[in-house]
C-alpha positions, 0 to 999 in steps of 0.5 A, spaced: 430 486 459 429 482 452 429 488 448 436 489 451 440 483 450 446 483 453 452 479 453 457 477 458 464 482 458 469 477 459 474 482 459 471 484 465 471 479 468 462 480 468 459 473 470 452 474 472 447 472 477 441 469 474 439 463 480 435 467 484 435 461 489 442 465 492 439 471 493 435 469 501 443 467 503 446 473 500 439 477 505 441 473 511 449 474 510 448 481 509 443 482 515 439 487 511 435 492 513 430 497 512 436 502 514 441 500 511 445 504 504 447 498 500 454 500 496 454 494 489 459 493 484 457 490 478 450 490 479 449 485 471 443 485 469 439 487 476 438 480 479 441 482 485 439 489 485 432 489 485 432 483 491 437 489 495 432 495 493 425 491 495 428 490 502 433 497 504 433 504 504 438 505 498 441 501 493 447 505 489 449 500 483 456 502 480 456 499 473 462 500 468 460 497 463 455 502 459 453 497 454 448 494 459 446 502 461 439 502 457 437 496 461 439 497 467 435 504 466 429 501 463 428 496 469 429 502 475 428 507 472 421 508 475 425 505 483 426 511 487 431 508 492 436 506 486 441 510 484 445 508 478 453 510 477 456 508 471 464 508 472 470 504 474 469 503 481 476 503 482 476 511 480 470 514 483 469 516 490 465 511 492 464 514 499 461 522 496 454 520 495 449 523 500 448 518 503 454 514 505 454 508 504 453 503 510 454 496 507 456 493 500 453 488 497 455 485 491 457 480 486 464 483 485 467 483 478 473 477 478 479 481 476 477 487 481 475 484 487 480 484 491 483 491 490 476 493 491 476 490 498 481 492 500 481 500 497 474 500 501 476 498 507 480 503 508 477 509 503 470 507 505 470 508 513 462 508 513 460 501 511 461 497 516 459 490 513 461 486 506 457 481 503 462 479 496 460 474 492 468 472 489 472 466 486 473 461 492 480 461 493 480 469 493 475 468 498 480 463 502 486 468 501 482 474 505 482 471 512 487 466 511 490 462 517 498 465 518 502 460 516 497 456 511 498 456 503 493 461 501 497 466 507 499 472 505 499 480 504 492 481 502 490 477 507 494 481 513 491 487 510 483 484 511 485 482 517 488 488 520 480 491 518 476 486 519 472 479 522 468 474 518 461 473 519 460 467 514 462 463 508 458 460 503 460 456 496 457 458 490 456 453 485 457 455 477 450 455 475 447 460 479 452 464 473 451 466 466 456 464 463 458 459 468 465 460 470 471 455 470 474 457 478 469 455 484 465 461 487 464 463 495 459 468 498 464 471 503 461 476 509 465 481 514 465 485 519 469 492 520 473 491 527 472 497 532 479 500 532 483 497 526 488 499 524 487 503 518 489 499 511 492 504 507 498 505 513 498 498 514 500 496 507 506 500 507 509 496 513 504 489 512 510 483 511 514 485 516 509 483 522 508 476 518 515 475 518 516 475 525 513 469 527 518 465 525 524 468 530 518 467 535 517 475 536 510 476 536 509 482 532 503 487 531 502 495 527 499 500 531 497 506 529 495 512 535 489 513 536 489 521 536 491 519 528 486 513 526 480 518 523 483 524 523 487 526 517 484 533 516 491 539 513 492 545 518 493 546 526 489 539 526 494 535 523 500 539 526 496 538 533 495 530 532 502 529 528 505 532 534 500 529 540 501 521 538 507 521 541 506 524 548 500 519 549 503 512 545 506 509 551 500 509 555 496 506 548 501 501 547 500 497 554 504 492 555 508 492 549 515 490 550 519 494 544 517 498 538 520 499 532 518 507 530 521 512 525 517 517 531 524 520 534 521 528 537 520 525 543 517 520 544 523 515 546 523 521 552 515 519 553 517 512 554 522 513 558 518 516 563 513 511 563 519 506 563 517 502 557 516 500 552 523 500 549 524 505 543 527 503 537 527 509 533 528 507 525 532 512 521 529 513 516 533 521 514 535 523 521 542 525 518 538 530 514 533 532 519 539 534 524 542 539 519 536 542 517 532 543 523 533 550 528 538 549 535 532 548 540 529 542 535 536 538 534 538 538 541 531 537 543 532 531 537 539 529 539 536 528 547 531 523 545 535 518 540 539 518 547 534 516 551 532 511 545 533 504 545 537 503 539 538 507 532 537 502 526 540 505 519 537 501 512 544 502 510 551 502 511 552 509 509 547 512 511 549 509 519 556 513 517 553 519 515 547 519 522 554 518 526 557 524 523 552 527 525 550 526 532 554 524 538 551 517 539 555 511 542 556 507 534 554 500 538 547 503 539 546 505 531 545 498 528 545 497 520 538 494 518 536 492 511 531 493 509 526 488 505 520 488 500 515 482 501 517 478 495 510 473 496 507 479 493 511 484 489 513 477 484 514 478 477 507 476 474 507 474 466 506 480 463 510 482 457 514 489 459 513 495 454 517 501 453 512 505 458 517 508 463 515 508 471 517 513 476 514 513 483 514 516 489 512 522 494 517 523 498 521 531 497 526 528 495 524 526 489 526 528 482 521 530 478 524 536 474 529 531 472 526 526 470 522 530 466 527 534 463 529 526 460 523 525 458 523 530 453 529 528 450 527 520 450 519 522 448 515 515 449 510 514 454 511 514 463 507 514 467 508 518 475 505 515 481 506 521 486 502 526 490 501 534 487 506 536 492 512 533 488 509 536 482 509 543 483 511 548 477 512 541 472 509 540 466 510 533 463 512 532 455 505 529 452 505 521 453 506 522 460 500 520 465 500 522 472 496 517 478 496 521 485 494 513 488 493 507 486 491 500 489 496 496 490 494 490 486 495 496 481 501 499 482 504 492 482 501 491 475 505 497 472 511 495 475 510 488 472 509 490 465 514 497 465 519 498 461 524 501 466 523 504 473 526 510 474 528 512 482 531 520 480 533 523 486 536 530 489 542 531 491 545 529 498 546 536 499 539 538 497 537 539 504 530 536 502 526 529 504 529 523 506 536 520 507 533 514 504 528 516 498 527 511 493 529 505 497 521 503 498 520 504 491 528 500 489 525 494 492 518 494 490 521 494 483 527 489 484 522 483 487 518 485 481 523 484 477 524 490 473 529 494 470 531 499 474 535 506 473 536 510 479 540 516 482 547 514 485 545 516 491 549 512 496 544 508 500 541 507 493 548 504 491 548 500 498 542 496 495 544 495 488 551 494 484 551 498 478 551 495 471 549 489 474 543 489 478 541 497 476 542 503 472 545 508 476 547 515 474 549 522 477 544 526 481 540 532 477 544 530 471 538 529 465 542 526 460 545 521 463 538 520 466 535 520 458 541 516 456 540 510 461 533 509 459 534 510 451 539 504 452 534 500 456 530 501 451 534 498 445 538 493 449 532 487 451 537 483 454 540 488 458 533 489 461 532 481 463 539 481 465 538 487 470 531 484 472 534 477 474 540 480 478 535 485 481 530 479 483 535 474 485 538 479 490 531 480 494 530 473 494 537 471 497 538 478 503 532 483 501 525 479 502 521 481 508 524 474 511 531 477 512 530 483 514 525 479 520 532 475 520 535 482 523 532 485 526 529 479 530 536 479 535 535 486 536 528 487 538 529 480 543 535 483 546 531 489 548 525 487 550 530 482 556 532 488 558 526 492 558 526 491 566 534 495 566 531 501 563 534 507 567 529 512 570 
């Protein structure tokens, strides 16, 4: 390594192992075999990689930094069970490689860890093992105690996944250079049956939360949809067979809060428990679009459902327009974004404009028709199906998925958060479209521009904690962004409001609150259920 001298990137958060005294504990935490396929991040100068290639079948090392390319050739150039990837392990497709990995072991780069963990629980369904070498109190936030300090989003998500096996605390002088922060070696293990973490992180803080109003709360995912999410007649097929099997999955469950409203409170009723409270997330719209059979089918089983919980006001008064039920049976429930993890970090806002979201209710056409009047930078976080037949102006950057610490770092720093909607009568997506995205930005704190849909404006007020302009409507869209841009004051005015609103009645904490009451009046009823 001498005719290669490196040095450590601390942009990248490169601290590298040169104390080969760690290296038996790693061994022994990792449980290495001859089978094995290790998966490491951040292989540095090698250290660890040649310990790993001495002892099983394949070590594929992922570096980003290419300044350590030559050396890292050099040194395993000749072994033939080393496969060398130099890229960001945050973009790859760390699971394509034949064959897949089995493990990852690795000294994780400081400020990628924990996205890296919780993207390879879940994108990574064949390691069934992590031994991670990252700062201390990452380490105590990944299996921490609910209730405790260091409890949290992330915490909920490893958990869901995962089981420890072993902790060790690393001093700084097995590193160079030594780091400021405490150190830890942390193994876990793939639990059987976990929920998958990419599900789980759209509905993590609500579970958590419930723990204070004495509701012992879980996520559930079928099983017939755990691993398969192939297109085509499978998913047609287990799309619709989850709902028939889930009230024999979910054994003694009391009450379940769902947006599943086809049949499966039909399905309960049949088993007579658990309760179903379906959640309305666009049943108004479903109603007025889908065939005769389906929406009497559909009417039927929100009959049969325990009660209906609408987001908003005026999406409750639209559901009730729609469907003969009983107005006491269809509850206002606001919802909540984890105010814990979605908080204004430091960064310093710039004039990067952000839109995202995946639901079809999305108004891409529109927002990129502004975008070309304002010029400037965006960035769009959606999938290729919203995006059909568009072409963005240059300087806007398109991302189907991003790892949530990600998305949360684009939130921090953008310049406005466009949330462009259809029109109501549009006959496409969901009632609620933008609601998830609305709050994410407002506990961020960020300035937000959004179309006057009425749940939107049941959550913001205009000119005071959002933006709000006509549905499909380019320039005013343009208008709003182009004045945020030139008022700084009116974006940390609209920013605070926005944040303040959610710490006051939209974090996770309230929207536990209300619903607590009426997932415990259900649950004291289950026995009265009609056959």
């Amino acid at each position: 390594m001498s005719r290669f001298p490196v040095t450590p990137n601390r942009e990248l958060g490169q601290h590298f192992l040169v104390d080969e005294n760690i290296l038996g504990v790693i061994g022994r935490l990792a449980e290495l075999g001859p089978d094995d396929v290790v998966l490491e991040i951040g292989p540095g100068l090698g250290v660890l990689t040649e310990y790993l290639a001495d002892r099983v079948a394949l070590v594929r090392a992922v570096e980003l930094d290419r300044g350590l390319e030559p050396a890292l050739n050099e040194r395993f150039g000749g072994r033939g069970n080393v496969e060398l990837v130099f890229g960001d392990a945050l973009r790859l497709d760390l699971g394509a490689g034949d064959p897949p990995p089995t493990k990852l072991v690795a000294n994780l780069p400081y400020n990628v860890a924990t996205p890296i963990v919780v993207e390879s629980l879940d994108g990574l369904p064949t390691v069934a093992l992590w031994c991670v070498m990252v700062q201390r109190e990452v380490a105590d936030r990944f299996f921490a105690q609910p209730g405790s300090k260091a409890y949290g989003a992330v915490s909920v998500l490893v958990r869901l996944s995962a089981r420890r096996i072993g902790f060790r605390a690393v001093p700084p002088t097995v590193f160079r250079p030594p780091p400021h922060v405490e150190s830890a070696l942390l193994a876990f293990e793939r639990v059987d049956d976990a929920v998958r973490v990419r599900d789980a992180v759209e509905r993590r803080s609500e579970v958590g939360a419930f723990d204070e109003f004495g509701v012992d709360a879980r996520i559930h995912e079928s099983r017939v949809r755990r691993r398969t999410r192939d297109g085509g007649l499978v998913h047609r097929v287990t799309w619709n067979l989850r709902e028939l099997v889930l009230p024999w999955e979910l054994g003694d469950t009391d009450v379940v809060v769902t947006p599943l409203a086809n049949i499966l409170p039909l399905t309960a009723r049949l088993r007579r428990r658990p309760r179903i409270l379906v959640f309305d997330w666009g049943l108004a719209g479903q109603l007025a679009r889908v065939s005769r059979r389906r929406r009497a089918i559909l009417l039927q089983a929100l009959r049969a459902a325990g009660a209906i919980l609408s987001p908003s006001p005026s999406m409750r008064v639209r559901l009730l327009s729609r469907a003969q039920l009983e107005p006491d049976r269809v509850h206002v429930v606001e919802l909540g974004a984890d105010a814990a993890w979605f908080a204004p970090g430091e960064g310093r806002r710039d004039d990067t404009v952000l839109a995202v979201g995946k639901d079809m209710a999305r108004d891409y056409r529109t927002f990129g028709a502004a975008l070309r009047l304002t010029g400037g930078k965006a960035t769009v976080v959606a999938e290729p199906r919203n995006l059909v037949g568009l072409d963005f102006p240059p300087g806007v950057t398109v991302e189907r998925r991003l790892p949530w610490p990600e998305l949360r770092r684009l939130y921090d720093e953008a310049g406005c958060v466009v949330i462009a909607v259809r029109r109501e009568d549009a006959g496409v997506g969901s009632d609620g479209s933008g609601l998830t995205t609305l709050l994410e930005a407002m506990a961020m704190g960020a300035p937000i521009v959004a179309t006057a849909r009425q749940a939107i404006a049941d959550y913001v007020e205009d000119g005071r904690s959002a933006l709000l302009v006509p549905a499909e409507d380019a320039e005013a869209l343009a208008g709003a962004i182009g004045r945020l841009r030139d008022e700084p004051d009116l974006r940390r005015t609209l920013g605070r409001a926005a944040r303040i609103a959610v710490e006051e009645r939209l974090s996770t904490r309230h929207l536990a609150a209300r619903l607590a009451p009426i997932v415990s009046a259900h649950a004291s009823a289950r026995s009265t259920l009609p056959t």
